[in-house]
N, C-alpha and C positions, 0 to 999 in steps of 0.2 A: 657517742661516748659511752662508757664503760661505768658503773657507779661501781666503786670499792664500797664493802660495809665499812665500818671503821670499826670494830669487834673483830673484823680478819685480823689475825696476826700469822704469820709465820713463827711454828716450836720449835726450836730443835731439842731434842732431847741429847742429853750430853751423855748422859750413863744408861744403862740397861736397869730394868726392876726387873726385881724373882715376879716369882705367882705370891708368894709368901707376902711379899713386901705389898704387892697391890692387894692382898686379903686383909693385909693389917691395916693401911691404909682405908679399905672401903668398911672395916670394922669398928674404925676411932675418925672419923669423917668426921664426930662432931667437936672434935680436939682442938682447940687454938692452934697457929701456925707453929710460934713459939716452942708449944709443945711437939707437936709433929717433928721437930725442927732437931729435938733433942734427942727423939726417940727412933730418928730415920739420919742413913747417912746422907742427908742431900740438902740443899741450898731451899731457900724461901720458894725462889723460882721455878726450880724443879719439880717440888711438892706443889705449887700453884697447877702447873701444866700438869703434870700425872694427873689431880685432883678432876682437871677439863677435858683431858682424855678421856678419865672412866666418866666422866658425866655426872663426879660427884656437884660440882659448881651451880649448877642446871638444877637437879636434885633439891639444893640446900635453898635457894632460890622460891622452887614450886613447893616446898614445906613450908617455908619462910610467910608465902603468900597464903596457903590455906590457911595457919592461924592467928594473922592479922585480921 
């Protein structure tokens, strides 16, 4: 038998991003959704997955842990 992680997900990315868009994005990573939300043309969802493709998530995560 086959173990699935349960962290796989299948993304589809529904839109294309610029270079612009992922530079802004990995520049204000530490921006509430919310705000992302208002400041990018795209859905909670979309900005979640971009965020997990560039590795910001992972990132926010291993920061998270060093200063605890």
């Amino acid at each position: 038998m086959t173990r699935l992680r349960k962290n796989m997900k299948a993304v589809t990315v529904i839109r294309q991003w610029t270079t612009e868009q992922d530079g802004y994005l990995i520049e204000h990573a530490d921006l509430a959704i919310s705000e992302l939300i208002q400041l990018l043309p795209y859905t909670e969802e979309e900005i979640k997955a971009r965020k997990k493709v560039l590795g910001l998530l992972k990132r926010e995560r291993q920061f998270r842990k060093i200063m605890t």
